[in-house]
PDB file with one MODEL, atoms N, CA, C and O in Angstrom:
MODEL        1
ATOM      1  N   UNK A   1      49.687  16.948  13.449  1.00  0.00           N
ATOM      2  CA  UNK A   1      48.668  17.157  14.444  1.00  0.00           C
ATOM      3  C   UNK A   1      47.862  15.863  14.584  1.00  0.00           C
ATOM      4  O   UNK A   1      47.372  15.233  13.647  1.00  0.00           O
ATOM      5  N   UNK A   2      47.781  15.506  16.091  1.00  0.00           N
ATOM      6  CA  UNK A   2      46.795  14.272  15.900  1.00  0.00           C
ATOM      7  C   UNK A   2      45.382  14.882  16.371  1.00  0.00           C
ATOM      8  O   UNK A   2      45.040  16.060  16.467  1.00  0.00           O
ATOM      9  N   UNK A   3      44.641  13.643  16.647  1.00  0.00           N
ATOM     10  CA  UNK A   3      42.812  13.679  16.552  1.00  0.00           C
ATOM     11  C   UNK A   3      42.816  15.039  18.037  1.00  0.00           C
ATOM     12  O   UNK A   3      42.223  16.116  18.098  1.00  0.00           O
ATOM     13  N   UNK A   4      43.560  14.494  18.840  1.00  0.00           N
ATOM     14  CA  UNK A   4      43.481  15.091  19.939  1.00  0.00           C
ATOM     15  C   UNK A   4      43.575  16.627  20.439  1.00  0.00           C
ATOM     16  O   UNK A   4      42.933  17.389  21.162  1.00  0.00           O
ATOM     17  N   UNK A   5      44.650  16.646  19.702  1.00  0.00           N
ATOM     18  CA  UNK A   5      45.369  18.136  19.146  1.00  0.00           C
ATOM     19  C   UNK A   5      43.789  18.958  18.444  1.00  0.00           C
ATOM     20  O   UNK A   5      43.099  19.867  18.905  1.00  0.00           O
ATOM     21  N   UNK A   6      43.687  18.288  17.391  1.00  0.00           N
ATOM     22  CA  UNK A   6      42.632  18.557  16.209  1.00  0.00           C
ATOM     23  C   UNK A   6      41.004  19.288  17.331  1.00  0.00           C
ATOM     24  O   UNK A   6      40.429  20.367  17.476  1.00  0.00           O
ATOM     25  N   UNK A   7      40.898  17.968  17.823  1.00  0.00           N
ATOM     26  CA  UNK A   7      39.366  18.100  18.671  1.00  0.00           C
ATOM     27  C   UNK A   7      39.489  19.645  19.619  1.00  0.00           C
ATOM     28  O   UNK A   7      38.645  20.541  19.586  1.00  0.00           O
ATOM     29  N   UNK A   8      40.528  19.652  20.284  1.00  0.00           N
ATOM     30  CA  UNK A   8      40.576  21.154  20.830  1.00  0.00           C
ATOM     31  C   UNK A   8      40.696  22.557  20.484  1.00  0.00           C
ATOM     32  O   UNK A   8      40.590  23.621  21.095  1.00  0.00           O
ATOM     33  N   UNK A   9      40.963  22.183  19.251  1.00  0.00           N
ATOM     34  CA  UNK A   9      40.189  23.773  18.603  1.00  0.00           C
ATOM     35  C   UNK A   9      39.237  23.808  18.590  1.00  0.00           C
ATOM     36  O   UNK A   9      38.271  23.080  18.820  1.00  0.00           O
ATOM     37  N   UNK A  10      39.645  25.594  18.023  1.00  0.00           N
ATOM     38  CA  UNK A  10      37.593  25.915  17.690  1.00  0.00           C
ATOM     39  C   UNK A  10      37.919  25.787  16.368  1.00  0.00           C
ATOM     40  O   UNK A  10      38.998  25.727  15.778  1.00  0.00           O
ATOM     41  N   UNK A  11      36.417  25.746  15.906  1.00  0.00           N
ATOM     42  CA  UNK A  11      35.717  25.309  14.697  1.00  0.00           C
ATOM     43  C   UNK A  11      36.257  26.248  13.467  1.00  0.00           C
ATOM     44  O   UNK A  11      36.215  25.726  12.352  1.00  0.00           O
ATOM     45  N   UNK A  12      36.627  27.233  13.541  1.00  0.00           N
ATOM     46  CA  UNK A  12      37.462  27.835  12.202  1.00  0.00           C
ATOM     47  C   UNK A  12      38.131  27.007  12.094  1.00  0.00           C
ATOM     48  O   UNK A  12      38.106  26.184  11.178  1.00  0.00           O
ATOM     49  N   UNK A  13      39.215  27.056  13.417  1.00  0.00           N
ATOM     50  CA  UNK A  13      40.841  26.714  13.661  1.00  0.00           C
ATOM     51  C   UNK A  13      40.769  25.355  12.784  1.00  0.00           C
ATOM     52  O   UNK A  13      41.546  24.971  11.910  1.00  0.00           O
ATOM     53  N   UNK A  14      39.516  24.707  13.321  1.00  0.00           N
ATOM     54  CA  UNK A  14      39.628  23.161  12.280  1.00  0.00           C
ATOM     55  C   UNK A  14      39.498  22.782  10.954  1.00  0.00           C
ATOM     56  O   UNK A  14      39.884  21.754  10.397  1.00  0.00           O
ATOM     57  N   UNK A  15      38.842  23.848  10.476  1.00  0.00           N
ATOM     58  CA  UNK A  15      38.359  24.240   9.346  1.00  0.00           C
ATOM     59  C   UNK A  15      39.591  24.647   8.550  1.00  0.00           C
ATOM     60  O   UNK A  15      39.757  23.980   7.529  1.00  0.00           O
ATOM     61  N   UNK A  16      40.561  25.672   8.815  1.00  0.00           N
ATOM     62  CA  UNK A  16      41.643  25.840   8.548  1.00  0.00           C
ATOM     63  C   UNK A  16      42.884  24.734   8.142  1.00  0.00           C
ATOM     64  O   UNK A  16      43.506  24.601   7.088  1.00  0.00           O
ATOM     65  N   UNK A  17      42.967  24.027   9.390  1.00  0.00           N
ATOM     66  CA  UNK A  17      43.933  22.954   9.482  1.00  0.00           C
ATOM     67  C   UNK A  17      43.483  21.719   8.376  1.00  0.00           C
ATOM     68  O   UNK A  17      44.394  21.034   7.913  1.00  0.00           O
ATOM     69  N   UNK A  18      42.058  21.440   7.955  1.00  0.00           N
ATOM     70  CA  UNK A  18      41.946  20.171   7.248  1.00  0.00           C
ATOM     71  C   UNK A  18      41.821  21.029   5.821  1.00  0.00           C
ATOM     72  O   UNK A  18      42.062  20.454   4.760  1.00  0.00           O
ATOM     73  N   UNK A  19      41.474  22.281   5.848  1.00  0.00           N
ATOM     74  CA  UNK A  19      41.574  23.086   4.023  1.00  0.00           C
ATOM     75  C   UNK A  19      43.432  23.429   3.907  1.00  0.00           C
ATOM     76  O   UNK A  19      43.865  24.031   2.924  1.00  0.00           O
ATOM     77  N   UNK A  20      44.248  23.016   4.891  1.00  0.00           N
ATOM     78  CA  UNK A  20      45.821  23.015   4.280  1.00  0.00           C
ATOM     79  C   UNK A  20      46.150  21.660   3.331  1.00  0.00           C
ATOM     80  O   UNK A  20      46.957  21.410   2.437  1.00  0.00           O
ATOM     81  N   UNK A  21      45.117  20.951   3.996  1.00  0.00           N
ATOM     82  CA  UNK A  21      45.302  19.381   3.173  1.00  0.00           C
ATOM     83  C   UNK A  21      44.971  19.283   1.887  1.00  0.00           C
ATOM     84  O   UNK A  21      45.467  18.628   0.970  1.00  0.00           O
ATOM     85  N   UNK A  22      43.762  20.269   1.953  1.00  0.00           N
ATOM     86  CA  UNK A  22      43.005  20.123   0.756  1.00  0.00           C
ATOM     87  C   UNK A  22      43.316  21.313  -0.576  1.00  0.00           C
ATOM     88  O   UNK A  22      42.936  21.464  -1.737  1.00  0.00           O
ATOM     89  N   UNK A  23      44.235  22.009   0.388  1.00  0.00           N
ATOM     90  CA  UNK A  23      45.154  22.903  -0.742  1.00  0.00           C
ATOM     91  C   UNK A  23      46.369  22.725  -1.181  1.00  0.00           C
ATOM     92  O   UNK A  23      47.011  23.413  -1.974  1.00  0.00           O
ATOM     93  N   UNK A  24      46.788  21.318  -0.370  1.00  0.00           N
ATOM     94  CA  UNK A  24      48.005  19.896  -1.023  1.00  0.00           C
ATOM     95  C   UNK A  24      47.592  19.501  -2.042  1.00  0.00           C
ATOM     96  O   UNK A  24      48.401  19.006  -2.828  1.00  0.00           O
ATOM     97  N   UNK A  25      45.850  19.595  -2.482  1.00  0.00           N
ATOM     98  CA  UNK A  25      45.496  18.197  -3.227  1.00  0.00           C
ATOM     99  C   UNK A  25      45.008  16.882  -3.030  1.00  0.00           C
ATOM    100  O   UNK A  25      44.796  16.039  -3.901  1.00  0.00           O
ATOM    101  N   UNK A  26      44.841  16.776  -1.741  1.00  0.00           N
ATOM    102  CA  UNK A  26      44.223  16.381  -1.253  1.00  0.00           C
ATOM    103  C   UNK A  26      42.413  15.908  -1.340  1.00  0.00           C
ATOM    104  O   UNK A  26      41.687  16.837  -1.695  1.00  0.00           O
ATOM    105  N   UNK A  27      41.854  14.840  -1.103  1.00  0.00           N
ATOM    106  CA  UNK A  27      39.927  15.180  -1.221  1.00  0.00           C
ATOM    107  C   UNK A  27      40.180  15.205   0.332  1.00  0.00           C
ATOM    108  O   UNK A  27      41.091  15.124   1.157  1.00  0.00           O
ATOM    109  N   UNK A  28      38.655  15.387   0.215  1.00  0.00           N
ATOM    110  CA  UNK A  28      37.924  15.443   1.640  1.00  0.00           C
ATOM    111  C   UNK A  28      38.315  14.417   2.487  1.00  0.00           C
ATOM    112  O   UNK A  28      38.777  14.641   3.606  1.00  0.00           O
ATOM    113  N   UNK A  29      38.144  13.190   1.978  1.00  0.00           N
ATOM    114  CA  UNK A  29      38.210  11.892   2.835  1.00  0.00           C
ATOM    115  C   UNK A  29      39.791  11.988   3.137  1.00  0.00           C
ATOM    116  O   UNK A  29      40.096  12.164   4.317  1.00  0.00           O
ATOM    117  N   UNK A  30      40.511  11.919   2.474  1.00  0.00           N
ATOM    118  CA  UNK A  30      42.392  11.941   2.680  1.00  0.00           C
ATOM    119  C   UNK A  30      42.556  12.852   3.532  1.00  0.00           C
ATOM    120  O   UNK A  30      42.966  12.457   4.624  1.00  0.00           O
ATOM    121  N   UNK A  31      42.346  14.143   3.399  1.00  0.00           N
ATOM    122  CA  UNK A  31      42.433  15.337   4.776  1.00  0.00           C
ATOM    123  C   UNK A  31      41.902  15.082   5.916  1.00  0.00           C
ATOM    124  O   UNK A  31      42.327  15.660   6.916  1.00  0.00           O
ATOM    125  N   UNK A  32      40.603  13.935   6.012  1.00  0.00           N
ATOM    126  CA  UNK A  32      40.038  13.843   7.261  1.00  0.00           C
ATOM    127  C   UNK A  32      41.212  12.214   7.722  1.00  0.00           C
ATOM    128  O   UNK A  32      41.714  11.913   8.806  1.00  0.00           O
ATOM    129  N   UNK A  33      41.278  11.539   6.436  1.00  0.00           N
ATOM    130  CA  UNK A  33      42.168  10.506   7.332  1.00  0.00           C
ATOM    131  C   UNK A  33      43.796  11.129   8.082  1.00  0.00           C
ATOM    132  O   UNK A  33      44.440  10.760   9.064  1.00  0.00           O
ATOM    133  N   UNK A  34      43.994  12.156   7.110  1.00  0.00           N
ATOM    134  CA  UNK A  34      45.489  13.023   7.736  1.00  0.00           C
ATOM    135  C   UNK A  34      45.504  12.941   9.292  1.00  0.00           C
ATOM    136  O   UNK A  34      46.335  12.416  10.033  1.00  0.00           O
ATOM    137  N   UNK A  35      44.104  13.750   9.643  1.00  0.00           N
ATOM    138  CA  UNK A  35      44.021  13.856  11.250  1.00  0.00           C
ATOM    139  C   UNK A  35      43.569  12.813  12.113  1.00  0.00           C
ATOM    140  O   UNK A  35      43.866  12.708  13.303  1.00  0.00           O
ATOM    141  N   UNK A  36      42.596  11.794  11.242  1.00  0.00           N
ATOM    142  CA  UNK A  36      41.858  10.487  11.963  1.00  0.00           C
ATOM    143  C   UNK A  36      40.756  11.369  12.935  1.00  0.00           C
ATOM    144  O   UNK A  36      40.571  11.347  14.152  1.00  0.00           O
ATOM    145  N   UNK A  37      40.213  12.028  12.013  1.00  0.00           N
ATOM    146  CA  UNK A  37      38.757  12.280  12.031  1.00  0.00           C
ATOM    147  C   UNK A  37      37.249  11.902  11.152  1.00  0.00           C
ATOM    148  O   UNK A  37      37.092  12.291   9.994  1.00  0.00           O
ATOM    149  N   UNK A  38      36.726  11.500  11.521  1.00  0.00           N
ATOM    150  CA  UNK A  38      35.781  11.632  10.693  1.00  0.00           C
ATOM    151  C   UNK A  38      34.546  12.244  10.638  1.00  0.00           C
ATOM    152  O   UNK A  38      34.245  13.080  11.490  1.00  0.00           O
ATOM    153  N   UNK A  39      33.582  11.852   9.501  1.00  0.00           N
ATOM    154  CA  UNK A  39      32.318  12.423   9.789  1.00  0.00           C
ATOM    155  C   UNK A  39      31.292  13.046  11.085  1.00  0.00           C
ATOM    156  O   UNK A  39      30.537  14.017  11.034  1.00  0.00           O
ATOM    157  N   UNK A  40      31.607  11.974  12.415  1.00  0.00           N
ATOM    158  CA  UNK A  40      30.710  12.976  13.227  1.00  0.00           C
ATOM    159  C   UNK A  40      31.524  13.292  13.607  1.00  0.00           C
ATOM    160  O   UNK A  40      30.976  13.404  14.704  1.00  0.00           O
ATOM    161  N   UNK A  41      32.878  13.731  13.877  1.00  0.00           N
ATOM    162  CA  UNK A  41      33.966  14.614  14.802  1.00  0.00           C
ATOM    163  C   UNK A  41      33.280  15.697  14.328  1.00  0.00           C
ATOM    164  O   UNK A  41      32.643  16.473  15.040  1.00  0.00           O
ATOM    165  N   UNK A  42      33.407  15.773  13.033  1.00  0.00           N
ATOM    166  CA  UNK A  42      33.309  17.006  12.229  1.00  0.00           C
ATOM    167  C   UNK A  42      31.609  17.638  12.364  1.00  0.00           C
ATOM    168  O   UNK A  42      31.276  18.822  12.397  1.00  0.00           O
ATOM    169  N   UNK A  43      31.062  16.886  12.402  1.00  0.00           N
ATOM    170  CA  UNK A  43      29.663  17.190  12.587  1.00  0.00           C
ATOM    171  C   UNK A  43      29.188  17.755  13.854  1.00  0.00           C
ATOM    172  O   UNK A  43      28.316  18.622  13.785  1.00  0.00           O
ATOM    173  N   UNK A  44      29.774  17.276  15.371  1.00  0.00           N
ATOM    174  CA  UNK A  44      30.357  17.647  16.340  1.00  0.00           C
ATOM    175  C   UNK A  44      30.600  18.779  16.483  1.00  0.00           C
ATOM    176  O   UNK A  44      30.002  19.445  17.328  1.00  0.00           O
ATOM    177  N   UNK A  45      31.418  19.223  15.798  1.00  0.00           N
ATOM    178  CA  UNK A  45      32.851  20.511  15.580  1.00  0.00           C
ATOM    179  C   UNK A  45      31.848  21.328  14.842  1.00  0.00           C
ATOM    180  O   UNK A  45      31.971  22.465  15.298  1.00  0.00           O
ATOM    181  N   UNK A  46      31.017  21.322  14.029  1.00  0.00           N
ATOM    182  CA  UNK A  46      30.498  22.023  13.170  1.00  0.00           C
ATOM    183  C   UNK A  46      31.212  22.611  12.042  1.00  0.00           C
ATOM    184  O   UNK A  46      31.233  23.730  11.530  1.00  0.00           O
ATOM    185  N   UNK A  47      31.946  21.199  11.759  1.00  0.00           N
ATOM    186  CA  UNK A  47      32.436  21.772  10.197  1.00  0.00           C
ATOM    187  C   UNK A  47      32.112  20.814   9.088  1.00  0.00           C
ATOM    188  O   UNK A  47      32.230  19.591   9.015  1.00  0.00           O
ATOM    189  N   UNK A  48      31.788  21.473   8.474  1.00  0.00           N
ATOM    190  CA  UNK A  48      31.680  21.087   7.274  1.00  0.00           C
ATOM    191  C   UNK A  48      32.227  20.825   6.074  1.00  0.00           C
ATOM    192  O   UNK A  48      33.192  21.590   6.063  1.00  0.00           O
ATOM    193  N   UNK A  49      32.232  20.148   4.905  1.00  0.00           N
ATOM    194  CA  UNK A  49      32.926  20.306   3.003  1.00  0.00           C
ATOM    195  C   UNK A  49      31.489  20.913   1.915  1.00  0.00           C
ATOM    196  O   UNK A  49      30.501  20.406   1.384  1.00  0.00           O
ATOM    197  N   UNK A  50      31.961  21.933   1.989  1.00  0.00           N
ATOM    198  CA  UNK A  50      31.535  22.498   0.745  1.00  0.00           C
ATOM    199  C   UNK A  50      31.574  22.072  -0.330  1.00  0.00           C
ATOM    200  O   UNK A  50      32.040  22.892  -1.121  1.00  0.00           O
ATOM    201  N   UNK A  51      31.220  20.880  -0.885  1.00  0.00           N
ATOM    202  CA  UNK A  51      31.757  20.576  -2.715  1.00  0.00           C
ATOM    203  C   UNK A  51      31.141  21.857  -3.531  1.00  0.00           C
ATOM    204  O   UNK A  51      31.715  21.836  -4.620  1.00  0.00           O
ATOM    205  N   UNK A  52      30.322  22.850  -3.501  1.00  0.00           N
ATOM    206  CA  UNK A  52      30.640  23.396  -4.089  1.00  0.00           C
ATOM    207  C   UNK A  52      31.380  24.680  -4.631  1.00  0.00           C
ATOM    208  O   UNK A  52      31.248  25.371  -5.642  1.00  0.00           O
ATOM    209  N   UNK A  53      32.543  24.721  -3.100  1.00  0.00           N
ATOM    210  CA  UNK A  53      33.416  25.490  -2.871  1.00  0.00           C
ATOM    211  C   UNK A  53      34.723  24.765  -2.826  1.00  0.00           C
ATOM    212  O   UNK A  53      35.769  25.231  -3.279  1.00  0.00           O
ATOM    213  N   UNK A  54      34.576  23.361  -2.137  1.00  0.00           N
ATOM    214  CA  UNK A  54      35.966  22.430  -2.592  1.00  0.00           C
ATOM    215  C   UNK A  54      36.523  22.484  -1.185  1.00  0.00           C
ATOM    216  O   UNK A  54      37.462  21.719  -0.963  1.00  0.00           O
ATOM    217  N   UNK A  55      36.125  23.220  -0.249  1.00  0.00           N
ATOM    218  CA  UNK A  55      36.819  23.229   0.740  1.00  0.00           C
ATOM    219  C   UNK A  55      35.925  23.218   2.495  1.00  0.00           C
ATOM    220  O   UNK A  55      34.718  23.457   2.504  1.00  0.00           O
ATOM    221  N   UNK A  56      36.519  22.982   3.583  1.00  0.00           N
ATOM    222  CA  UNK A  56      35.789  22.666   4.824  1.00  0.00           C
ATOM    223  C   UNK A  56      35.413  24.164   5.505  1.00  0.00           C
ATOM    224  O   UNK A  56      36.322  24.987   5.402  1.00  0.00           O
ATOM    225  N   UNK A  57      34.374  24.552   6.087  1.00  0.00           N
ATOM    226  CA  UNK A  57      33.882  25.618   6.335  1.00  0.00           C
ATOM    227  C   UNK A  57      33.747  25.737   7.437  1.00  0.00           C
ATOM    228  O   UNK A  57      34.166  24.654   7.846  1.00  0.00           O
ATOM    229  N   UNK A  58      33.305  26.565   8.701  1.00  0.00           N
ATOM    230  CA  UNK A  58      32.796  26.347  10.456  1.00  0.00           C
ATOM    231  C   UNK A  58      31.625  26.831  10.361  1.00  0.00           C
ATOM    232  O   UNK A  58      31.606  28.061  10.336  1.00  0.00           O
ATOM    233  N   UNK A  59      30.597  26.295  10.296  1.00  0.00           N
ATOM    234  CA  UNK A  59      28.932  27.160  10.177  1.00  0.00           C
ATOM    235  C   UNK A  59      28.612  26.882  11.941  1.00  0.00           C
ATOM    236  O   UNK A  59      27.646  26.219  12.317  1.00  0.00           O
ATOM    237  N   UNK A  60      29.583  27.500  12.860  1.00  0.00           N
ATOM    238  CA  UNK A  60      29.022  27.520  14.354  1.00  0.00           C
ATOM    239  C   UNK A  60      27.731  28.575  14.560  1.00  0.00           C
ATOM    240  O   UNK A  60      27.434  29.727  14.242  1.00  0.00           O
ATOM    241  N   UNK A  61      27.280  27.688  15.138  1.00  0.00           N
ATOM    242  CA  UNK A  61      25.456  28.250  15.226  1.00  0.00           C
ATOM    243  C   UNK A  61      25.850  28.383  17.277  1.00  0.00           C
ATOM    244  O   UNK A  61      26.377  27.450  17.884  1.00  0.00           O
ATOM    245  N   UNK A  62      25.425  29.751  17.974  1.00  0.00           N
ATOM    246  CA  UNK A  62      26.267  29.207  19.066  1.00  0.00           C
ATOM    247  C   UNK A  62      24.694  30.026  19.751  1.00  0.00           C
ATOM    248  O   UNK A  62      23.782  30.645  19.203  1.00  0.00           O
ATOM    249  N   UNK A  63      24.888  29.765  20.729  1.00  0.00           N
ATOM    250  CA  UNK A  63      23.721  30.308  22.385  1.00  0.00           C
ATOM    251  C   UNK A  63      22.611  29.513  22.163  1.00  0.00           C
ATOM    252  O   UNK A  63      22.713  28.693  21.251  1.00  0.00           O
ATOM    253  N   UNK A  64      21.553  29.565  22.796  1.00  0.00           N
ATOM    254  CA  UNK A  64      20.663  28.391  23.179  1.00  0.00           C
ATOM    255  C   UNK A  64      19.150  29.162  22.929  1.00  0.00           C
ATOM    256  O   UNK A  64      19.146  30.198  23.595  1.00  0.00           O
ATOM    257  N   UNK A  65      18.292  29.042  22.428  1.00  0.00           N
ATOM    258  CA  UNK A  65      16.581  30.258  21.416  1.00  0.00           C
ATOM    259  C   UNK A  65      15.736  28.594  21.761  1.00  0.00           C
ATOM    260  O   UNK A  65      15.779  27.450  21.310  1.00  0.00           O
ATOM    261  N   UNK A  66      14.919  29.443  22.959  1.00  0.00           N
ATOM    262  CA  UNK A  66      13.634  28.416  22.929  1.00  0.00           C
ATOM    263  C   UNK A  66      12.481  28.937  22.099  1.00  0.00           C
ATOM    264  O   UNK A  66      11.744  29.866  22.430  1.00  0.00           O
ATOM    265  N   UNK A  67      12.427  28.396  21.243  1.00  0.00           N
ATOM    266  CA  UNK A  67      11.579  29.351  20.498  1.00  0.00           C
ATOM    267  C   UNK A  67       9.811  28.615  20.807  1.00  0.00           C
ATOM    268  O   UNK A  67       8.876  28.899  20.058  1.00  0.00           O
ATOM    269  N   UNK A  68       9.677  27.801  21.858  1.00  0.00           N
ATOM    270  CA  UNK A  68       8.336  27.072  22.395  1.00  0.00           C
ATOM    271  C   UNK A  68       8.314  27.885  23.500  1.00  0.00           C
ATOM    272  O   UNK A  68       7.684  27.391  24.435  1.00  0.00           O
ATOM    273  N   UNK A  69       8.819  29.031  23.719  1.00  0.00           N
ATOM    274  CA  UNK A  69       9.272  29.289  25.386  1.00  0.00           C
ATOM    275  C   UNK A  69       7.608  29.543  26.046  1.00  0.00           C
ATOM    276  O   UNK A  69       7.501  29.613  27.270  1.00  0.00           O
ATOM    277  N   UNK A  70       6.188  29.688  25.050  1.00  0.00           N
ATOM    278  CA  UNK A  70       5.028  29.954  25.619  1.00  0.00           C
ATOM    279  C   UNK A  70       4.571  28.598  26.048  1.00  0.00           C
ATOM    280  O   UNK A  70       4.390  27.882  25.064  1.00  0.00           O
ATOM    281  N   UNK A  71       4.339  28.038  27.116  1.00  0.00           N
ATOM    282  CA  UNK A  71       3.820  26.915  27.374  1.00  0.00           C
ATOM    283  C   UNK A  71       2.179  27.215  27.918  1.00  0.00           C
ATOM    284  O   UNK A  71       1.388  26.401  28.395  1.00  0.00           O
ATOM    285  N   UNK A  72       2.004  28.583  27.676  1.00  0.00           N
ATOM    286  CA  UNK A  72       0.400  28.625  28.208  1.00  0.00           C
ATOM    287  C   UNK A  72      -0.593  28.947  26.851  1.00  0.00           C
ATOM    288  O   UNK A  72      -1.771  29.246  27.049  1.00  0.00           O
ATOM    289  N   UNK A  73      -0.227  28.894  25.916  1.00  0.00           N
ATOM    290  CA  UNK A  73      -0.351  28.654  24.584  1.00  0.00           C
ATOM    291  C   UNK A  73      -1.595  30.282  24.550  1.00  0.00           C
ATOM    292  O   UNK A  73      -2.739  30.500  24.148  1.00  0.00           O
ATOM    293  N   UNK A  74      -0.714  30.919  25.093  1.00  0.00           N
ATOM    294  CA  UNK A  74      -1.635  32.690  25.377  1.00  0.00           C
ATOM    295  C   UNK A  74      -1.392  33.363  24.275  1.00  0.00           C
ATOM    296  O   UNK A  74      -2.315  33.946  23.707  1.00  0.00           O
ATOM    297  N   UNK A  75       0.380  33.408  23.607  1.00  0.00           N
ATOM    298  CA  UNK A  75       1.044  34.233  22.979  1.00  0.00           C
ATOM    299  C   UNK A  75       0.024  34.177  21.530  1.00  0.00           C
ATOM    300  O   UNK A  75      -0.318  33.153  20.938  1.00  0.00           O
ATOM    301  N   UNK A  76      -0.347  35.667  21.160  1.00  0.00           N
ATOM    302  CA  UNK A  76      -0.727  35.449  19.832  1.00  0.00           C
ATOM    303  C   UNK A  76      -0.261  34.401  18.237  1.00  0.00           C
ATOM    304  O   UNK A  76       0.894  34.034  18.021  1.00  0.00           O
ATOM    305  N   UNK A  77      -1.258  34.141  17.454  1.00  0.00           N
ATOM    306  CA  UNK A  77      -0.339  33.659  16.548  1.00  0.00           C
ATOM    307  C   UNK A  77      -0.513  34.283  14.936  1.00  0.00           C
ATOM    308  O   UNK A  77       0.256  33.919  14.046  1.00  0.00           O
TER     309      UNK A  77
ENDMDL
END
């Protein structure tokens, strides 16, 4: 699979594909050079390495929370 291939999944799917590397034996950095991704692809993608699970995770955070949405500064606090 190249970068290209890689970038068009979703964020499990990627998560999946770079923890096959890392269940070769693989580290983190060798599984991300496998695909020729790096750090912000992945940051991007919303995946992550767990070191203290050993393996890449998808923490997708998804829809859009204005949480300033009072601009007349009325709303109790």
């Amino acid at each position: 699979m190249n970068r290209e291939e890689f970038m068009a999944l979703e964020s499990p799917e990627k998560a999946e594909e770079l923890n096959v590397f890392i269940e070769s034996g693989m580290s983190q950095k060798e599984a991300m050079a496998q695909i020729g991704v790096d750090l912000r692809d992945l940051m991007a993608a919303q995946v992550f390495f767990s070191k203290s699970e050993g393996k890449f995770m998808a923490k997708a955070v998804g829809g859009y929370a204005n949480f300033h949405s009072d601009t007349t500064a009325e709303a109790p606090k």
